[in-house]
C-alpha positions as a printed NumPy array, in Angstrom:
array([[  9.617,  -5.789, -20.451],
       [  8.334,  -7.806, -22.933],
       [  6.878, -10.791, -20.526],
       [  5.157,  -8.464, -18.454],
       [  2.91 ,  -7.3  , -21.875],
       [  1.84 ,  -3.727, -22.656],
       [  2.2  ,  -1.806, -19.185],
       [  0.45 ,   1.606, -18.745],
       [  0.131,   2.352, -15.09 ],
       [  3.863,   0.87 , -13.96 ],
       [  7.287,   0.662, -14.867],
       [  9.323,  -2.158, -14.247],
       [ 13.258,  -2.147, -14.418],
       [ 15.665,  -5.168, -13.499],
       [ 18.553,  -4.318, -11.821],
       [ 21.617,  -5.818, -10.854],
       [ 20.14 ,  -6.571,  -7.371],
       [ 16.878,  -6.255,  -7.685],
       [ 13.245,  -5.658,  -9.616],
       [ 12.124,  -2.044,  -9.502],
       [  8.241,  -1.779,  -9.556],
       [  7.274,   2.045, -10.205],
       [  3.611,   3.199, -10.115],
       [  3.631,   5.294, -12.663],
       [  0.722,   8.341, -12.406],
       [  2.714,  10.886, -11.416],
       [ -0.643,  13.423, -12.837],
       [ -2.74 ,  11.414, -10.047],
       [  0.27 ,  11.612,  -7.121],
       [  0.516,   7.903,  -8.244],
       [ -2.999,   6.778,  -6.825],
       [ -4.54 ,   3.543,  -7.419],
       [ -7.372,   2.338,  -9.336],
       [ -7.992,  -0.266, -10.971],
       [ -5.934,  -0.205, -13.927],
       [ -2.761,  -0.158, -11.185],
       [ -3.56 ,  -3.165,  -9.22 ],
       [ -4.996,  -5.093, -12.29 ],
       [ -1.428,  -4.816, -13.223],
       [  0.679,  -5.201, -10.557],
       [ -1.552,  -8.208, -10.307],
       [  0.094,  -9.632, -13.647],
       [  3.461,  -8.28 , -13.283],
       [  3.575,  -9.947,  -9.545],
       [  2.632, -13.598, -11.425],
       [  4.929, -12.995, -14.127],
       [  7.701, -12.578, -11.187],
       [  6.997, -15.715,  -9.424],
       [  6.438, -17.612, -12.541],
       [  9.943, -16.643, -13.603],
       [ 11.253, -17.68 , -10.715],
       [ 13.642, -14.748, -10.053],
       [ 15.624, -14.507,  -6.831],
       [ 16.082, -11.324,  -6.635],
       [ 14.393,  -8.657,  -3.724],
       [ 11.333,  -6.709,  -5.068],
       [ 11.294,  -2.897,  -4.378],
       [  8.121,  -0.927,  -4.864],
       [  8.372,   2.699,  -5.487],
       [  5.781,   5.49 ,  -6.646],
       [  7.497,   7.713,  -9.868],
       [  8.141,  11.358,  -9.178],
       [  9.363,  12.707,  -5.306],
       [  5.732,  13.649,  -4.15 ],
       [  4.101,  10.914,  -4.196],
       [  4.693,   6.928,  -3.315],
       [  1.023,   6.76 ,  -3.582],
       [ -1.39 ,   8.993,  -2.36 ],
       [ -4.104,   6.84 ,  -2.125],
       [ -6.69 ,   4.982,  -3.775],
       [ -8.308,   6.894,  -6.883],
       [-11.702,   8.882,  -5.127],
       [-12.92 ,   9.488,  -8.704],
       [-13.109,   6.225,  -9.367],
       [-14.495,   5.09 ,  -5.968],
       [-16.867,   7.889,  -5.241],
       [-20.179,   6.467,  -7.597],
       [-19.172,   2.878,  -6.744],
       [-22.456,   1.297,  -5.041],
       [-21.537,  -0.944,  -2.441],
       [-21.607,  -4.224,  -3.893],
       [-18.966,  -3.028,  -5.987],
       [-16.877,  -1.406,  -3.451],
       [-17.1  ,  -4.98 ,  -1.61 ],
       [-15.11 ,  -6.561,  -5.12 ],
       [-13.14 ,  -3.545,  -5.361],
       [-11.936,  -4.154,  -1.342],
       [-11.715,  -8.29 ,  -2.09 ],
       [ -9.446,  -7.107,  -5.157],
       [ -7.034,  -5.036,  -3.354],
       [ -6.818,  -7.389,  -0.421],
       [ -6.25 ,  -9.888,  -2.444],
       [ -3.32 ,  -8.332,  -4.708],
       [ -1.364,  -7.151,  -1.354],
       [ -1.891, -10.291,   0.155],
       [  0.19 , -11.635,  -2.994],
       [  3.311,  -9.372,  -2.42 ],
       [  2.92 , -10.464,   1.119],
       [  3.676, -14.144,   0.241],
       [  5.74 , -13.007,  -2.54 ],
       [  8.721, -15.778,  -2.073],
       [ 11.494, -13.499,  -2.144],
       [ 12.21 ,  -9.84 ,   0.007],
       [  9.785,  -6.83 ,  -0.772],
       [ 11.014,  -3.321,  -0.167],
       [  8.735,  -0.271,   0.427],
       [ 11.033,   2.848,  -1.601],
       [  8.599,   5.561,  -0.009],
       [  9.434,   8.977,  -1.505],
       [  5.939,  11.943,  -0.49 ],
       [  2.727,  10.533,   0.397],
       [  1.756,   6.851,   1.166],
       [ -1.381,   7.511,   2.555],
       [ -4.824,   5.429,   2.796],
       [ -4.186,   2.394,  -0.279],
       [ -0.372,   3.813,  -0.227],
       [  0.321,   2.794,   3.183],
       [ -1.822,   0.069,   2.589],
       [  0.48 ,  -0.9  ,  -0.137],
       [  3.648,  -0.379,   1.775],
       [  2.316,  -2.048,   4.463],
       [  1.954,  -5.414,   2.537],
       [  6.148,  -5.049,   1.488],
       [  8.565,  -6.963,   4.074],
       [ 10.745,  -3.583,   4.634],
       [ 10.356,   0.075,   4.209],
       [ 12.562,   2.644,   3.967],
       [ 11.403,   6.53 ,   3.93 ],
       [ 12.28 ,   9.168,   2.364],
       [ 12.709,  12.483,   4.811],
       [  9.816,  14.009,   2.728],
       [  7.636,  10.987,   3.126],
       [  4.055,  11.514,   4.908],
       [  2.095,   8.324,   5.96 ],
       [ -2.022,   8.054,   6.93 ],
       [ -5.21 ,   6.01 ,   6.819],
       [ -7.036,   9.552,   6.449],
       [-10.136,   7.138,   4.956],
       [-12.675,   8.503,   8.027],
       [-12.722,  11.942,   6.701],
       [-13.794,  10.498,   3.349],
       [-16.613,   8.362,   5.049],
       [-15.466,   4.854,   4.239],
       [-12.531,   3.123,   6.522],
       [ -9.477,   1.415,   4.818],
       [-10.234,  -1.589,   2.593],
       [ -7.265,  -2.932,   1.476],
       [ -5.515,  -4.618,   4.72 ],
       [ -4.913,  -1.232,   6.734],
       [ -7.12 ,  -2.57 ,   9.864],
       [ -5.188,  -5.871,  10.244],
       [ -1.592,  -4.695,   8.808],
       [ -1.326,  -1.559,  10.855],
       [ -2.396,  -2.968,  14.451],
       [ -0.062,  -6.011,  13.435],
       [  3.152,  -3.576,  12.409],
       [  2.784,  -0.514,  14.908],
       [  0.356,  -2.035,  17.633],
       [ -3.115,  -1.299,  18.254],
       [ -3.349,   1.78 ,  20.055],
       [ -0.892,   3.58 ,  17.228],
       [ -3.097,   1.596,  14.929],
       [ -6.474,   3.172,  16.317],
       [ -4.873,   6.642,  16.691],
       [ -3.821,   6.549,  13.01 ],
       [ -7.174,   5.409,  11.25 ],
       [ -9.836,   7.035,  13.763],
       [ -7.804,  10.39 ,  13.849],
       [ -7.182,  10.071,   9.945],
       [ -4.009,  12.192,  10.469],
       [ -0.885,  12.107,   8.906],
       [  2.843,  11.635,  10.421],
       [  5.625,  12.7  ,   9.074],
       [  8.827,  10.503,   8.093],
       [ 10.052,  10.345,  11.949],
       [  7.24 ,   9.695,  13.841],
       [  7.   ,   6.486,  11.514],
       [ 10.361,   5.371,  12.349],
       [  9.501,   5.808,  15.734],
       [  6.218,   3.91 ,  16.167],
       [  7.911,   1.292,  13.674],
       [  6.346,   1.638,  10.823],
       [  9.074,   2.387,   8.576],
       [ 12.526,   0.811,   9.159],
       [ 14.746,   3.525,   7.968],
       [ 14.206,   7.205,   6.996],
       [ 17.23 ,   8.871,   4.415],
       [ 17.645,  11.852,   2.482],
       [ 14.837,  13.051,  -0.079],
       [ 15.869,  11.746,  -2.883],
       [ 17.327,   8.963,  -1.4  ],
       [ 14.454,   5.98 ,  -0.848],
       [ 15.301,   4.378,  -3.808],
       [ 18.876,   4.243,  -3.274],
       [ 19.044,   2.833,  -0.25 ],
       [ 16.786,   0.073,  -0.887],
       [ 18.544,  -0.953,  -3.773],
       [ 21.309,  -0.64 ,  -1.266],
       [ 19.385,  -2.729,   1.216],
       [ 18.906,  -5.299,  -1.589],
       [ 22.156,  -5.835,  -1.938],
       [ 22.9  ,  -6.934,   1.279],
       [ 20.645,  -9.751,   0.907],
       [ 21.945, -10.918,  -2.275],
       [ 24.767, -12.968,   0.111],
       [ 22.238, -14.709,   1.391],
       [ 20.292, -18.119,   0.587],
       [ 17.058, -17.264,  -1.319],
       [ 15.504, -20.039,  -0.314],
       [ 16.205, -19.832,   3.304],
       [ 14.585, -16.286,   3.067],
       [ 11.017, -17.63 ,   1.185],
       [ 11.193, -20.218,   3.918],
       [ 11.711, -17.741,   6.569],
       [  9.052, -15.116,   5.344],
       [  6.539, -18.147,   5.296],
       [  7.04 , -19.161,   9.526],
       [  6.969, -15.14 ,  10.111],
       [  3.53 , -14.762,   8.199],
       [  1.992, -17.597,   9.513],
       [  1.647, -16.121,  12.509],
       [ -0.938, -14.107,  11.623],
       [ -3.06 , -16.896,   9.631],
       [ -5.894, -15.25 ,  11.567],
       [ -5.471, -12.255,   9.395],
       [ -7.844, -13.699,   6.885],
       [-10.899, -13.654,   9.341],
       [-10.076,  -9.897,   9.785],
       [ -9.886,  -8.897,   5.948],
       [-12.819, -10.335,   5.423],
       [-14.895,  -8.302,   7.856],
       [-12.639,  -4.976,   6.699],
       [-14.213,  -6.346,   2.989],
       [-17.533,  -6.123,   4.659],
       [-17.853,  -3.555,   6.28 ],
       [-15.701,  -0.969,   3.729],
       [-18.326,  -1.978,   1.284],
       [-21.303,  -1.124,   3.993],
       [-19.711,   2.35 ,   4.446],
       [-21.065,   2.567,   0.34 ],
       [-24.944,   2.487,   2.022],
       [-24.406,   5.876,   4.04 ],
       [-24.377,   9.46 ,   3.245],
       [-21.066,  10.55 ,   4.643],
       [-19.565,   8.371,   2.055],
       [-21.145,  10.476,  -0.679],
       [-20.507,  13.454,   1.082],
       [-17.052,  12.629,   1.911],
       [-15.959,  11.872,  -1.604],
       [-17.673,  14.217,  -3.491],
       [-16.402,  17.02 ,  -0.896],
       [-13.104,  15.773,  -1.602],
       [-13.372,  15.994,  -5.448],
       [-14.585,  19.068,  -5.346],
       [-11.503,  20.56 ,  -2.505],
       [-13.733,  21.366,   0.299],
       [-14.318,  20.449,   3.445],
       [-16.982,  17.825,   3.878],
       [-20.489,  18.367,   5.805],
       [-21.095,  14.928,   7.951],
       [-24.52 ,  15.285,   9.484],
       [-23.968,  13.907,  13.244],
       [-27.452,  12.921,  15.341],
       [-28.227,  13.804,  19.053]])
């Protein structure tokens, strides 16, 4: 669309009840570098600055991914002053669809793990796919989530589900989300999209301001947040000073298993 400018990384649709975001790298399982959040960071502005009522739904293109994570070829060489702007970047782009005035809807079809969960985490609802697999499986790679998963996660599913999630780095399927509550509905494969457009439409009877005003009072219960992303900033971008973040990566570029040296 033509006020959103040249867009290579997502596609953006306006339906009758809502904006469709789609991350569009279906090659990559829809991961996230730069390029991705640089413009989701425009389109989001370009959204407020129109003014539109209508809900926001995020979903990843193709039914095996949402987003499987930030991009590890990108990240792997970054040293860890960069990784500390890469973190502030992402933080700062979810914290946008956070506040973002009107209703955000996670469409989560496949994998939302580490910067995909991280990203569905920062919508207001999410709805799952039966196929959809969610994770923070950042230990294995030697780093720990950097864009909001250590505050978002205790916040939505509690703290012991939280620490379970991101120290185990393991993966739950669709139902054992619902269940721990951090998904709100799970549907058909296939179906993600549908029912949040579905979902959308429901809130189309209501007042769109009384919802921005609403959202703000939730979210400003956790004002504290802030104190916590910046220490998640801080210490994702330490993780760049050790080994097992080189070994991590790289043993994930290259599909193997990676070789953390462990003392005592």
């Amino acid at each position: 669309m033509e006020r959103f400018g040249n867009l290579e990384t997502l596609a953006v649709t306006q339906e009758d009840v809502a904006t469709v975001i789609s991350i569009a790298r279906q090659e990559a399982l829809n991961a996230l570098n730069k390029a991705v959040l640089t413009e989701l960071d425009t389109v989001l502005d370009a959204l407020r600055d129109y003014g539109s009522s209508k809900p926001l739904i995020i979903t990843g293109e193709g039914s095996r991914a949402f987003v499987a994570g930030a991009d590890i070829g990108e990240m792997a060489g970054m040293s860890p002053e960069e990784a500390l702007e890469f973190s502030r970047f992402g933080q700062r782009i979810f914290s946008k669809l956070e506040s973002f005035p009107q209703v955000t809807i996670a469409a989560v079809n496949g994998y939302a793990l580490g910067g995909g969960n991280e990203l569905a985490m920062a919508c207001d609802i999410r709805i799952a796919a039966s196929n959809a697999r969610f994770g923070q499986p950042e230990v294995g790679l030697g780093i720990i989530p950097g864009f909001g998963g250590t505050q978002r996660l205790a916040q939505i599913v509690g703290r012991a589900n939280a620490l379970d999630l991101i120290l185990s780095g393991r993966m739950i399927n669709a139902q054992e989300a619902l269940r721990i509550g951090l998904v709100h509905k799970v549907v058909d494969e296939g179906k993600a999209l549908e029912e949040a457009l579905n979902y959308a439409k429901t809130l189309m009877n209501n007042s769109a301001f009384a919802i921005a005003q609403a959202k703000k009072v939730l979210y400003a219960g956790s004002a504290g947040k802030d104190d916590g992303m910046a220490l998640e900033a801080d210490m994702f971008s330490g993780c760049f000073k050790h080994p097992d973040q080189r070994e991590g990566m790289n043993a994930f570029l290259a599909k193997r298993k990676p070789d953390f040296k462990r003392e005592g």
